[in-house]
N, C-alpha and C positions, 0 to 999 in steps of 0.2 A: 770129683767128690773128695771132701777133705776131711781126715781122721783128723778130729782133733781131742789131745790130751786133755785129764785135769777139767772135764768144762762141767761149768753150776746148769743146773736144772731145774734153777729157781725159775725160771718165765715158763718153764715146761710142766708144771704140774699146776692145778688150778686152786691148790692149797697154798702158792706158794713159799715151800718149803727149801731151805736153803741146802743141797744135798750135791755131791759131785758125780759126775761117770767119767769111767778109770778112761775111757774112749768114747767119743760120739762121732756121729754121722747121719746126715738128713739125707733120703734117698727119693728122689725126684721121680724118677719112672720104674716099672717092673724089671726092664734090663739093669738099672742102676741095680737093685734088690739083689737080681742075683749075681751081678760080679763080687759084690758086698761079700754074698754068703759065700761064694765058692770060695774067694782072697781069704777069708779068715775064719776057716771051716775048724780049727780048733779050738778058735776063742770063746770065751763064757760071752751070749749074746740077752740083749734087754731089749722088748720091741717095745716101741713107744708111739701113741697115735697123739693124740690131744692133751691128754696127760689129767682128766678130767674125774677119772674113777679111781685113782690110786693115793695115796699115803703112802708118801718117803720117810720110814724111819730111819733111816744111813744112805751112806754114801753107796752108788752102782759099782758093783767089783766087776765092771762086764765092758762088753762093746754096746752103745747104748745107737739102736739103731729107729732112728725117728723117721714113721713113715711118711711123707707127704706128697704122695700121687696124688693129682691135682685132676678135673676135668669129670664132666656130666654129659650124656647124650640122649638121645631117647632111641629103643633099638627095635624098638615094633609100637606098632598100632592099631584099633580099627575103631569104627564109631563111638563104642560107650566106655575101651579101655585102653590105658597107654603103657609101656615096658619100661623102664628109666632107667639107665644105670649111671650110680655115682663112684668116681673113684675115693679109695680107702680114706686119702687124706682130704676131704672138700670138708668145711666147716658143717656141722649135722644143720644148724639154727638157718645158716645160709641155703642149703641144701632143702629144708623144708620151703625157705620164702619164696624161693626158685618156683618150685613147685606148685604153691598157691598164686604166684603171678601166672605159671603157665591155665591157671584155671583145672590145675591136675589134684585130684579128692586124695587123702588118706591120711595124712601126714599131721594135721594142723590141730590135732590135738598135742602131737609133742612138742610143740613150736618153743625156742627159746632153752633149752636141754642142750646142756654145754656136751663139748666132745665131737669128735671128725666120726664123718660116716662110718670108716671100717672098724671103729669097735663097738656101735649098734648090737649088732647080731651077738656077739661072744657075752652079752648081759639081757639082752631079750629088752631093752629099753621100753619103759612106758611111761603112758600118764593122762590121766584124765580120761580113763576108759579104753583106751588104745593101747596097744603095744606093735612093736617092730612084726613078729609072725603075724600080725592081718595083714599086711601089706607085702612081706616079704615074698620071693619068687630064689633069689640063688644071691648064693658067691661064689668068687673065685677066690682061694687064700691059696700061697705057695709055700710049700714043705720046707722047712728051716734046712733037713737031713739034705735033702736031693734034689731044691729047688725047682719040682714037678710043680705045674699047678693041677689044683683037682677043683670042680666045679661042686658046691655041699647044694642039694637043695634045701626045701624046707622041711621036710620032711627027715631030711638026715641029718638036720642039725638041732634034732631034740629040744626044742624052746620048752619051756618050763618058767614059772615066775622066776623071772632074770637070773636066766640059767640057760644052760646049751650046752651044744656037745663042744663047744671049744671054750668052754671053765672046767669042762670034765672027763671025758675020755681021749682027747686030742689034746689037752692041755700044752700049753708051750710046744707045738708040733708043727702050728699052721701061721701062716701071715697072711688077713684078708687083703688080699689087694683090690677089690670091686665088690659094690652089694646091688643089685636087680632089683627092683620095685615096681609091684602092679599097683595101678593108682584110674582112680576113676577120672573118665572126661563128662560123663553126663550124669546125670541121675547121685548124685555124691548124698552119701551116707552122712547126715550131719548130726554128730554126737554131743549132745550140750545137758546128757544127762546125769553127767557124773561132778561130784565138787561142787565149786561155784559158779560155772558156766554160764545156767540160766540165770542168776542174778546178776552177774555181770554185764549179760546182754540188756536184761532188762532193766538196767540201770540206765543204760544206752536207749531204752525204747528202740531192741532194735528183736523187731515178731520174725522175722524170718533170714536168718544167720544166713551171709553167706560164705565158702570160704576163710576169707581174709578174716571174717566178723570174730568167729571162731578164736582163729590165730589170734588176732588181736586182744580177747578175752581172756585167753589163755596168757599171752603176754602180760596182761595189766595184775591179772592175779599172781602168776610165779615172782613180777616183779616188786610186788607188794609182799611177798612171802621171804621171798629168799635172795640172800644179797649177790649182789655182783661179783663174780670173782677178781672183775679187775680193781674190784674197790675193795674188796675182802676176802680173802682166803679161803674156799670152801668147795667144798666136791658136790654141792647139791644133800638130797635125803643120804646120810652114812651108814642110814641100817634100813634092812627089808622090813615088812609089817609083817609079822609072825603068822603062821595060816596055823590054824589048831583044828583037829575033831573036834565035833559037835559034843560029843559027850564025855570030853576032857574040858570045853569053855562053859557047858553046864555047868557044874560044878565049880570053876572061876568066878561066873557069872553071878551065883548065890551070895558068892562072897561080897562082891562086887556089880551093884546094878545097872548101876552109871555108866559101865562099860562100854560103849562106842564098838561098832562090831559089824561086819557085812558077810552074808550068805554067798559063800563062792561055789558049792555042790550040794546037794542031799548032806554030806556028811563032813562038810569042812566051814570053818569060819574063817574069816580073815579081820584080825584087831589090828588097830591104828597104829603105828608104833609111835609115832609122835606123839598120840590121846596118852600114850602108859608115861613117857619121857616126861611130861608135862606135869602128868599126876604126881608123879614121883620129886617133881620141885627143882628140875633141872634147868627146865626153861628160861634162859637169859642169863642163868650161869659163869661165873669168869673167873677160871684156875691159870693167874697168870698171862701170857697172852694167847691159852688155848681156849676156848669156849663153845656153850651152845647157843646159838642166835637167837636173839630176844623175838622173833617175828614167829620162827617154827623150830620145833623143838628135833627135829630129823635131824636139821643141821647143824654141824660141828665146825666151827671157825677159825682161822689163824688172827690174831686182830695185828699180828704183826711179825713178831718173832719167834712164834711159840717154834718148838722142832717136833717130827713128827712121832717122836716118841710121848711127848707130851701130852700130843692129840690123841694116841693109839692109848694112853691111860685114862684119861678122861671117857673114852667109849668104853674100857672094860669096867669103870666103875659104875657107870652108867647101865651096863647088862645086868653086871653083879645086885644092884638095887632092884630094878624092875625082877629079877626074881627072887628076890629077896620077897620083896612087896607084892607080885604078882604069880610065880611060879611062874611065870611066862618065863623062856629063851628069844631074844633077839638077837637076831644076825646081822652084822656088818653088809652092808651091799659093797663096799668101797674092796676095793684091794690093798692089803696091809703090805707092803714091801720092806 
């Protein structure tokens, strides 16, 4: 394992941002992880999975330690369910395909959702009616402090819309190194009622999804949506969709009828953040070489050299209007660094 000085982190974030770490290190296995931690127990440290959810605005003052445990198995089974575990670093998009060729249910709504398995869990990943806690069962993440590992179930890791206990009461505490997955082998729950799922299919003539059909829909839409990061710079959606009380979007709503808007409780809504972005005249936007993608207004662009200072202004002006124009607050999903 080699420290290496000085090194760009431009191919390691999926914005890519041109940004230095003071040290790096890619760690191959759990043993690798903690001779790492123990050797340089008082240096300032960066964990870095995929590089998929963050904005680099400067350079790393740290040890920039890149996870890439590699390797899937399946670790129980019985007739209608199977256990799966993925290590932290397995690409998430390859990890789902995996899955739908094993003919294993759960997953293929997130299909195509940049980022390695082990930071899933620490954002509650979702999309298209799914999220990571349906399927999830456990991780193992190891203690930066004392390179314990502790096994979090689901239960203990607080999911919340793309939230957890490790964005929040463990924060910089834990390194996932494995995440558990219950996934169906028979009887698979096929969800195509969210977005544009069903029109996709049935553009396909295709009456009864199976798996793959799903994944595949799901693919032709996010690829129609949102650009490639190897072709474009981009972390995916950069803000969450705002969840409001019902009788604080009342009152929005009056003002606004047009509003775009989904039932999540008795007493909460959930607004599009993209529908307000759009409103607001932002859509396809170019400050420079920072922008918002002319396809969906969620996503924020490098179209080449912007820096991520650039991009992190462009999202505050962007909040700053939508409540300017809406009283609405939206939140960044992405991590500002």
């Amino acid at each position: 394992m080699e420290i290496v000085p000085n090194f760009s982190l431009k191919k390691y974030n999926t914005f890519g941002i041109e940004a230095k770490a003071k040290q790096f290190v890619a760690v191959h296995s759990v043993q690798d992880l903690t001779t790492i931690l123990q050797e340089n127990k008082s240096q300032k440290k960066f964990i870095l999975g995929g590089g998929s959810n963050m904005l680099l605005t400067k350079d790393i003052d740290a040890l920039v330690i890149h996870i890439d445990l590699k390797g899937k198995k399946i670790i129980e089974e019985n007739d209608d369910f199977v256990w799966v575990e993925s290590q932290a670093g397995e690409s998430w998009h390859e990890f789902v395909l995996w899955t739908i060729d094993q003919n294993f249910g759960g997953l293929e709504n997130m299909s195509l959702i940049p980022g390695n398995v082990g930071t899933t869990p620490v954002q509650n990943i979702g999309a298209y009616g799914t999220e990571i806690k349906d399927t999830f069962v456990s991780c193992e993440a190891m203690t930066i402090e004392n390179q314990k590992i502790k096994t979090f179930t689901k239960e203990e890791c607080h999911f919340g819309y793309r939230e957890s206990i490790f964005k929040n009461e463990v924060k910089n505490q834990y390194i996932i190194t494995s995440v558990v997955f219950k996934l169906t082998k028979t009887n698979h729950k096929i969800n195509t009622s969210y977005g544009d799922i069903s029109a996709e299919l049935a553009k396909n003539n295709i009456t009864n999804p199976t798996l793959k059909d799903v994944s595949n829909a799901v693919i032709a839409i996010r690829q129609s949506k949102l650009p490639d990061p190897k072709e474009l710079g981009n972390s995916g959606s950069f803000f969450k969709n705002p969840i409001l009380l019902k009788s604080d979007f009342e009152k929005i709503h009056q003002q606004f009828p047009e509003m775009k808007y989904f039932d999540i409780s008795e007493t909460e809504v959930k607004v599009p953040a993209g529908w307000l972005i759009e409103q607001a005249g932002f859509k396809g936007k170019r400050f420079g070489d920072a922008g918002i993608h002319k396809n969906q207004a969620l996503v924020l662009v490098n179209y080449g050299n912007a820096t991520g200072q650039e991009i992190l202004n462009v999202s505050k002006d962007i909040q700053e209007t939508i409540f300017k124009t809406f009283g609405i607050h939206i939140e960044a999903e992405v991590n500002v660094i």
